[in-house]
C-alpha positions in Angstrom: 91.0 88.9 89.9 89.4 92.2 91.3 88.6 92.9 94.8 85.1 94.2 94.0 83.8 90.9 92.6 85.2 89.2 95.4 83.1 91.4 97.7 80.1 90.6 95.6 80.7 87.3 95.5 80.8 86.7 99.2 78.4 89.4 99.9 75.8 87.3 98.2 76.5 84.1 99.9 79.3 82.5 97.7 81.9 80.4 98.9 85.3 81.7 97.6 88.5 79.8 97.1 91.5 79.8 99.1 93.4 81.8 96.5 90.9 84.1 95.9 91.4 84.6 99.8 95.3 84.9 100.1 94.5 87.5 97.6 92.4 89.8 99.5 94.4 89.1 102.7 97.6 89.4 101.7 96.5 92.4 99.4 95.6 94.4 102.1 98.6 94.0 104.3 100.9 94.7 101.3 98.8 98.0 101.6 97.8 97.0 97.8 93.6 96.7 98.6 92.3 100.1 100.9 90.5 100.3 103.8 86.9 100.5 102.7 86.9 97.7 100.4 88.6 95.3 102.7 85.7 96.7 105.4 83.3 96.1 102.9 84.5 92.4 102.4 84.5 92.0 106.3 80.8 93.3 106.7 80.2 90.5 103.7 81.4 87.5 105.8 80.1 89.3 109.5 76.3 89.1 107.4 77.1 86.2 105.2 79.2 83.8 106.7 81.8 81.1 105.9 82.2 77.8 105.0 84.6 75.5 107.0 86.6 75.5 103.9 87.1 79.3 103.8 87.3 79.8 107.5 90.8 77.1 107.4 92.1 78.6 104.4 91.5 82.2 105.8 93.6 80.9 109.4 96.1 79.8 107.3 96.7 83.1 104.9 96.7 85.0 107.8 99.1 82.3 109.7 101.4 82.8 106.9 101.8 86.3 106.1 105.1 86.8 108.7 107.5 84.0 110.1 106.0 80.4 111.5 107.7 80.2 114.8 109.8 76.8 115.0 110.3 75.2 118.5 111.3 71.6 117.1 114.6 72.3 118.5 113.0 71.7 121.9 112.5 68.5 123.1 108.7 67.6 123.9 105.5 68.3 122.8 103.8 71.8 122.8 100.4 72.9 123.9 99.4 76.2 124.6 96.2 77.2 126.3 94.0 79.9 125.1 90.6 82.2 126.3 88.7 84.1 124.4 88.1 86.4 127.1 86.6 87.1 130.2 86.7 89.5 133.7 88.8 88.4 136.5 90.2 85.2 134.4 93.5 84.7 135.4 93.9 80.8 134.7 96.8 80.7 132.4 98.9 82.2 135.3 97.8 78.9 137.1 97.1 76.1 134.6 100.5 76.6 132.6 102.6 76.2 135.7 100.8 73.3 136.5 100.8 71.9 132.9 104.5 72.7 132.9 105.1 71.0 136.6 104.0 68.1 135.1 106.6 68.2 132.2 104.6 69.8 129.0 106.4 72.3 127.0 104.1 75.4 127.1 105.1 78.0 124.6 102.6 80.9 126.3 101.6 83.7 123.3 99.5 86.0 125.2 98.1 88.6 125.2 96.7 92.4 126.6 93.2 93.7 127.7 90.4 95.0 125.8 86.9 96.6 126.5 86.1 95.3 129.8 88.5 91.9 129.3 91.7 91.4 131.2 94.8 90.4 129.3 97.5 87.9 130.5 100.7 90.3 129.3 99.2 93.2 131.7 98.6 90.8 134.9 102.0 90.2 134.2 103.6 93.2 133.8 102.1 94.0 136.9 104.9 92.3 138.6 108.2 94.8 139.0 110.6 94.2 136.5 108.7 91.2 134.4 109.8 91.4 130.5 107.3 90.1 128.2 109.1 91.4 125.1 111.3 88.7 124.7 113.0 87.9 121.7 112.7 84.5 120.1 116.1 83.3 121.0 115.3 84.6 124.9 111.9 83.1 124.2 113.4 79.6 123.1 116.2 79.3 125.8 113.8 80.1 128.9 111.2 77.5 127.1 114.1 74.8 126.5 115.7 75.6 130.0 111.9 75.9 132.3 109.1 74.2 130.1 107.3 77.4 130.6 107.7 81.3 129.0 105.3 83.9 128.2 105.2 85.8 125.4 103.1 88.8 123.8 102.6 88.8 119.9 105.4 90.1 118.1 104.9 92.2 114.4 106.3 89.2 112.5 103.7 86.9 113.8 100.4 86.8 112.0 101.0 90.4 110.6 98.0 90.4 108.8 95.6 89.6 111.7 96.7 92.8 113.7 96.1 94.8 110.8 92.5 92.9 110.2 91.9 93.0 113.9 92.0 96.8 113.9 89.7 97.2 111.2 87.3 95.0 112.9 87.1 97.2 115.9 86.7 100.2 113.9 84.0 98.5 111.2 81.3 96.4 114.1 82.7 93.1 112.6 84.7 91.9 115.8 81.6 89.2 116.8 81.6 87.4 113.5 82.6 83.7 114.5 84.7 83.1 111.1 86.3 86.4 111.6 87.0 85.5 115.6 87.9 81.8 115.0 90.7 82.5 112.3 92.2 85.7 114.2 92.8 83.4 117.3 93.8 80.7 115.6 96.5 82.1 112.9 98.5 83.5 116.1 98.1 80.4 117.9 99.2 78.2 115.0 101.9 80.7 113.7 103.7 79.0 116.5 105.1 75.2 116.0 102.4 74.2 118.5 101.7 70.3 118.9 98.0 70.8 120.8 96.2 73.8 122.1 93.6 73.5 124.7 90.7 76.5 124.4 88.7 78.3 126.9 85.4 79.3 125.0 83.3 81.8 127.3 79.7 82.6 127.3 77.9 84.8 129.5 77.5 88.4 130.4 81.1 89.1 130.9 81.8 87.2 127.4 82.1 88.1 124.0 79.5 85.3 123.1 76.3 85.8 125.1 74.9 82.8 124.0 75.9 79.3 124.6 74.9 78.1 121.1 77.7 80.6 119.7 79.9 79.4 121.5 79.4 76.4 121.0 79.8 77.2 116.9 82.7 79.3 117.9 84.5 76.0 119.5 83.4 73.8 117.1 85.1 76.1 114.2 88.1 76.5 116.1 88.8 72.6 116.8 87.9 72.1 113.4 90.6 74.5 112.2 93.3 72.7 114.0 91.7 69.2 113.2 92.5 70.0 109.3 96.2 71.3 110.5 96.6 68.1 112.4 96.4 69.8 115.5 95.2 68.5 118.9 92.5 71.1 120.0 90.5 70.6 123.0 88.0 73.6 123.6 85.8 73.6 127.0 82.6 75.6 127.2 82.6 77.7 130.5 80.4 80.2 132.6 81.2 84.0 132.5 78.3 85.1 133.9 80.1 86.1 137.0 83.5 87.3 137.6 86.1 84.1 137.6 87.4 84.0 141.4 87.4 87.2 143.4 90.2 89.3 142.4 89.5 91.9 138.9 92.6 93.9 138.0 96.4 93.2 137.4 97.8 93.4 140.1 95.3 92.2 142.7 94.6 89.2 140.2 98.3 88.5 140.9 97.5 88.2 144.4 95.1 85.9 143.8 97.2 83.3 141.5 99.6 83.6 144.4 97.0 82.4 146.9 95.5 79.8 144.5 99.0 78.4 143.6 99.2 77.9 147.0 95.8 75.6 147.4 94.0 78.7 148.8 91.9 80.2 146.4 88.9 80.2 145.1 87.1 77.2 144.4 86.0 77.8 141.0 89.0 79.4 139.9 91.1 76.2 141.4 88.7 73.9 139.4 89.0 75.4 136.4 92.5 76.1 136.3 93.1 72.2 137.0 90.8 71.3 134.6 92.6 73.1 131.8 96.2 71.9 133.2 94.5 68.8 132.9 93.4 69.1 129.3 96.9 70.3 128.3 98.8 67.3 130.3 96.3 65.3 128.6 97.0 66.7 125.1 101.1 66.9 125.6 100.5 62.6 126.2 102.2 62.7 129.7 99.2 60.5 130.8 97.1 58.3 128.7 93.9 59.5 130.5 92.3 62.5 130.9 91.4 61.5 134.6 95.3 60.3 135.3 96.0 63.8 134.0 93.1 65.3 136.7 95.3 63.5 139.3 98.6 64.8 138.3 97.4 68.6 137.8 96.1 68.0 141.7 99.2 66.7 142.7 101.3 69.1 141.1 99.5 72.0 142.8 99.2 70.5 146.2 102.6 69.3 146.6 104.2 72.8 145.3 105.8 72.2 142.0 103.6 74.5 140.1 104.3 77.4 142.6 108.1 77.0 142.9 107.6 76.4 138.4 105.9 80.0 138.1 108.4 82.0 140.8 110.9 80.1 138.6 109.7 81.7 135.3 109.1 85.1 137.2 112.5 85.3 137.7 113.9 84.4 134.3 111.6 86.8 132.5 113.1 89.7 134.9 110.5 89.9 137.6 110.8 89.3 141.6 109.2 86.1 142.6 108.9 87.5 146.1 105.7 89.1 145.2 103.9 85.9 145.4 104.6 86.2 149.0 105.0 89.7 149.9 102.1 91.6 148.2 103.6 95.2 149.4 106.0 94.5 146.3 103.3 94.6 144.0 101.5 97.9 142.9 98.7 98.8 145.8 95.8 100.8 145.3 95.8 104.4 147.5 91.7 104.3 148.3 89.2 101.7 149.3 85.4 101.8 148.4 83.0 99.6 150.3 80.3 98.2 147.9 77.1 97.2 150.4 73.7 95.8 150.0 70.7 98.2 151.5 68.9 94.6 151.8 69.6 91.5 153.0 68.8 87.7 150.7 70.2 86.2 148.2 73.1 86.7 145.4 71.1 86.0 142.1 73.5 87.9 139.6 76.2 89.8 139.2 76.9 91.2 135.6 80.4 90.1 135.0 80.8 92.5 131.9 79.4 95.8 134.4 82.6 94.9 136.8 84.7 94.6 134.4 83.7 98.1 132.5 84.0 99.6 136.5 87.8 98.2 136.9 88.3 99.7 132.9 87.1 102.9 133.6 89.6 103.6 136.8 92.0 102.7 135.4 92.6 98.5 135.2 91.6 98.0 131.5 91.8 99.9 128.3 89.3 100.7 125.4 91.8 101.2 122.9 95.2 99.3 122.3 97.3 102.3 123.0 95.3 103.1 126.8 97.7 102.7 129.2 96.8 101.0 132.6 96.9 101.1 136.4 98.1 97.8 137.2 97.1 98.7 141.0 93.6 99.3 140.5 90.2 96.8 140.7 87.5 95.1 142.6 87.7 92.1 144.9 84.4 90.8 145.9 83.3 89.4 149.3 80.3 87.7 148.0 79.8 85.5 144.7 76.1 84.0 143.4 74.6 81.7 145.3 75.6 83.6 148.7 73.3 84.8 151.6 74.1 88.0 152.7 72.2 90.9 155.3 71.3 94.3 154.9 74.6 96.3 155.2 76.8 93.6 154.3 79.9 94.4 152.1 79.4 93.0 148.7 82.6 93.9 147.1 85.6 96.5 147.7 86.7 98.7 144.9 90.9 99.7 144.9 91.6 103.1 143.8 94.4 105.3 143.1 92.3 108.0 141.5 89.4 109.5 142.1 88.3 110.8 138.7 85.1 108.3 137.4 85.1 106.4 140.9 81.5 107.5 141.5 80.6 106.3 138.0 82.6 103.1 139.1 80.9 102.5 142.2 77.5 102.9 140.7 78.3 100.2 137.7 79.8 97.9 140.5 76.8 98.6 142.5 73.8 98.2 139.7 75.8 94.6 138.9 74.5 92.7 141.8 70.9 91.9 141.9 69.7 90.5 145.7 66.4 88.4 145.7 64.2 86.5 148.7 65.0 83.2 147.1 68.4 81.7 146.5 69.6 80.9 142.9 69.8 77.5 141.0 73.2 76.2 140.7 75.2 77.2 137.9 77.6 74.9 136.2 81.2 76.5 135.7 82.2 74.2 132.8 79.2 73.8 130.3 80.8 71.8 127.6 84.2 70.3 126.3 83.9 70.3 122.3 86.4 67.7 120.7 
């Protein structure tokens, strides 16, 4: 077969067989197909689509082009948990020790920030001394020994999709739902996962800006692990806001601490249990989902999910003191004071125009090789919904350098919008897809 009628083929609507996919993919890893025709074949499915059929054998070309990671030597089932992206989410730092407290196996793949996203591996590696590069065997002893590791993706899994991924970012293809719903879900099912529970969000501070997207976006997804007799949960939720206070590494860090701890903020504790609760759910610890709600609650209140995480810190080479002695983490040198010239209401505030502030001094990273401040972010005093007066701090930006902060504090700034009349309620979780 040739890789130009391929192109043609899909760029005019066609559905194209699974071979005829493994032969594009795998052609272009093996270095075999170039650049611009594989760009060209991505701009074909970004404008043209796929069929569910194309999207499952596309997941599992990509799946299969390095090593399948086997965990059946550890007793239990495995479910993993999984967001698409958002600013200030920090949940799997709170629902996988919960999840894991509660006696599911979670095998954590995780991984870094992007644009004005945060990344699970860089909260982490805030923390002094916390190894993410572990080796498979490290990987499988602290999973086997805790219930709970955490992981970044390593060149022998899903090779294919970091090679894709990169040509994405570099071709204007990155939104395409087939395109999004097979990258995540090759590395996700490249490991010997029993169930996955997914995080799909919409909103300003989302990849997918519209809830019906996301809602195809899920659907795909689920129905990928469906035909690979998977367990996939996937909740819709609200990214129109920050998630919880705390934007950047090491201050989000701070703020797992406090919520592990039954004092943080409400909808970051209510999403986080919900998800723990989906994964309990999943890993068949409970036969309900609402038996699961009260053992995610209980598992957070009494401790266990707190003394599971300081646990896992310090097997994966980190000090668990941080969680109670923030001086140990990375601290910002400068605070700005973010205030409102009038008093009213919280109607907005652009999740995706915080998180591009915290990127640009220094807490994200527009390309994969950026390096990052882990000390650096916004916490804010104020969420929607929230009455404040004229002169009242809306958020406090943490600095180390000084370089773009006046660019910062403008963005941070032009994200809140103050009106006379107070907001309808917003739902945090929109749908669950099953």
């Amino acid at each position: 077969m040739r890789t130009v009628d391929l192109i043609h083929r899909k760029r005019d609507g066609e559905e194209l067989a699974a071979e005829e996919l493994a032969f594009l993919v795998h052609g272009y890893t093996r270095g075999e197909i170039p650049d611009y025709q594989m760009a060209a074949f991505l701009m074909s499915v970004f404008y043209s689509g796929m069929t569910d059929r194309e999207v499952s054998a596309l997941t599992e070309t990509m799946m299969s082009s390095g090593e399948v990671l086997d965990l059946s030597s550890i007793p239990g089932l495995k479910v993993d948990k999984h967001s698409t992206g958002g600013v200030g989410d920090k949940t799997s730092l709170i629902s996988a020790p919960i999840a894991a407290a509660a006696g599911v196996i979670v095998p954590m793949i995780s991984g870094r920030a992007l644009g004005h996203t945060g990344g699970t591996l860089d909260k982490l590696e805030s923390i002094p001394g916390f190894r993410t590069s572990l080796s498979v065997d490290e990987f499988k002893e602290r999973l086997m020994r805790y219930g709970l590791a955490f992981i970044g993706q390593t060149p022998e899994i899903a090779p294919a999709d970091g090679k894709l991924y990169s040509l994405r970012d570099a071709t204007a293809t990155v939104e395409s739902i087939p395109l999004i719903a097979s990258s995540i879900m090759s590395k996700k099912l490249a490991v010997s996962l029993d169930a996955l529970v997914l995080d799909v969000k919409v909103g300003t501070g989302a990849f997918m800006k519209r809830q019906v997207d996301a809602r195809r976006l899920a659907q795909m997804m689920v129905g990928i692990g469906r035909r690979m007799n998977k367990r996939v949960q996937a909740l819709i939720t609200d990214m129109n806001q920050p998630l919880g206070n705390a934007v950047g590494n090491a201050l989000e860090v701070m703020e797992v601490a406090n919520t592990l701890q039954g004092v943080g903020p409400v909808d970051l504790t209510r999403l986080s249990l919900e998800l723990a609760a989906r994964m309990i759910h999943l890993g068949k610890i409970t036969k309900t989902i609402e038996e699961a709600r009260e053992l995610a609650q209980k598992k957070l209140v009494d401790g266990s999910a707190y003394k599971k995480f300081k646990e896992v810190i310090l097997a994966q080479g980190g000090n668990p003191q941080v969680l109670e002695r923030f001086e140990l983490l990375p601290n910002a040198t400068g605070v700005l004071e973010i205030t409102t010239p009038r008093s009213g209401f919280v109607t907005a505030i652009d999740a995706e125009g915080i998180g591009l502030a915290s990127g640009i001094i220094g807490a994200g990273r527009n390309t994969k090789e950026d390096s990052i401040d882990p000390a650096v972010g916004v916490i804010l005093d104020v969420k929607m919904g929230h009455k404040v007066d004229a002169g009242a701090v809306l958020c406090r930006i943490y600095y180390t350098r000084e370089d773009h902060l006046e660019e910062a504090s403008q963005m941070v700034e032009d994200a809140f919008r103050i009106s006379a009349t107070a907001p309808e309620a917003r739902e945090l979780i929109l749908e669950v897809v099953s």
